[in-house]
C-alpha positions in Angstrom: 41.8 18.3 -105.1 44.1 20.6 -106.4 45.3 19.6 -109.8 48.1 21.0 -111.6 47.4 22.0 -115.7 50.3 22.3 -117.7 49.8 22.2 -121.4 52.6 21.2 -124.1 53.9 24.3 -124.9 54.6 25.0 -120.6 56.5 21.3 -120.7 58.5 21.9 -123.6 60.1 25.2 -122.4 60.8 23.7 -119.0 62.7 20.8 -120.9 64.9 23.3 -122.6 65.9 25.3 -119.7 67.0 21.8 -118.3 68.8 21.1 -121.1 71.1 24.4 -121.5 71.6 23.7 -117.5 72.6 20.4 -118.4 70.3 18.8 -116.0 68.2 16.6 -118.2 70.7 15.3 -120.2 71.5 11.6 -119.9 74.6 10.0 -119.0 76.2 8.1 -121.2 76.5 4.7 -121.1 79.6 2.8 -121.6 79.6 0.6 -124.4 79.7 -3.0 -123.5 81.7 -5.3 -126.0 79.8 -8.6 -126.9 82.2 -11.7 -126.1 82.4 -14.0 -129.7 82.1 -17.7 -129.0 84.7 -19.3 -130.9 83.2 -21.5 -133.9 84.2 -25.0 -134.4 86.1 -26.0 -137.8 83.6 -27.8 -140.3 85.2 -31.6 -140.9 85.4 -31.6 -144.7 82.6 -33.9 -146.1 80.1 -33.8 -143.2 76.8 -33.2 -143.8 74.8 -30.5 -141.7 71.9 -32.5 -139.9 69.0 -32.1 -141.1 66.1 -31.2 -138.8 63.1 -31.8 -141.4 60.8 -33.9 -139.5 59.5 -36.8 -141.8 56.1 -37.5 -142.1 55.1 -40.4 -141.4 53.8 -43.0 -144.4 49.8 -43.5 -143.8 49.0 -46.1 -146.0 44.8 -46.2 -146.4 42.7 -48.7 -148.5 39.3 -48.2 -149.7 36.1 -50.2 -148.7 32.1 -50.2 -149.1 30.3 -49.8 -146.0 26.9 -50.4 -145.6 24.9 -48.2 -143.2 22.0 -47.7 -140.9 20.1 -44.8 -140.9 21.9 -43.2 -137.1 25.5 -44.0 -139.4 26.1 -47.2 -137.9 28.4 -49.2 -140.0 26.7 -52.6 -140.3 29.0 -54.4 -142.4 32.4 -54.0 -144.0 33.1 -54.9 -147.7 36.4 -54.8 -149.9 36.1 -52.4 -152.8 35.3 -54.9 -155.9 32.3 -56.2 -154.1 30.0 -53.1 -154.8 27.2 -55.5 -155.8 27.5 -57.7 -152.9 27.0 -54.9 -150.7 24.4 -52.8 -152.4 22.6 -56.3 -152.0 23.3 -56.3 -148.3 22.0 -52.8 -148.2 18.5 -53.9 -149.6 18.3 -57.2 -147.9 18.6 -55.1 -144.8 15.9 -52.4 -145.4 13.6 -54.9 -146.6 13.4 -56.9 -143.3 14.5 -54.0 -140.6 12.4 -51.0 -139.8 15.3 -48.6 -141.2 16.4 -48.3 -144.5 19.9 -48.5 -145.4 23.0 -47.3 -147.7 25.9 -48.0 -149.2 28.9 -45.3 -148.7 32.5 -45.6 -149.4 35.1 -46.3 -146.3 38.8 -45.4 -146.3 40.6 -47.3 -143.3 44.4 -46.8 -142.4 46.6 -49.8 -143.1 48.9 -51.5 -140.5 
């Protein structure tokens, strides 16, 4: 294969002889004028929308849980009723095969 090897400096001159022939010089371009879209008079006292989405409100409440060992919620209790559920908790380990805990639960509100 025959490969042709032209370095920089070989490029460079053969771009200026181009350019005094006026060979390599590039046409210009007509300037194209950008069409304005006419704008529409503001009311006076009209609010711009806004286009914040809201968030929505999740409302959560906090309950004791008790647990089985593979993180099996066994029962459900409100949040005063520590005492009934740690009670739960041991009534449950002392009669099943796994022991089990008391952990808090926070559950979205309807």
């Amino acid at each position: 294969m025959a490969r042709k090897t032209l370095n920089r400096k070989a490029l460079r001159e053969e771009n200026d002889a181009a350019e005094k022939l006026g060979e390599g010089a590039p046409a210009k371009a007509a300037k194209v004028k950008k069409v304005k879209t006419p704008k529409v008079p503001k009311v006076p006292g009209a609010k711009p929308k806004s286009r914040k989405k809201v968030p929505a409100e999740i409302r959560r409440k906090l309950y004791w849980g008790v647990f089985n060992q593979s993180m099996k919620r066994v029962a459900l209790f409100d949040f005063t009723q520590k005492k009934q559920a740690e009670q739960k908790a041991a009534d449950l380990s002392a009669s099943g095969k796994s022991p089990h805990f008391v952990q808090k639960v926070k559950e979205d509100i309807a």
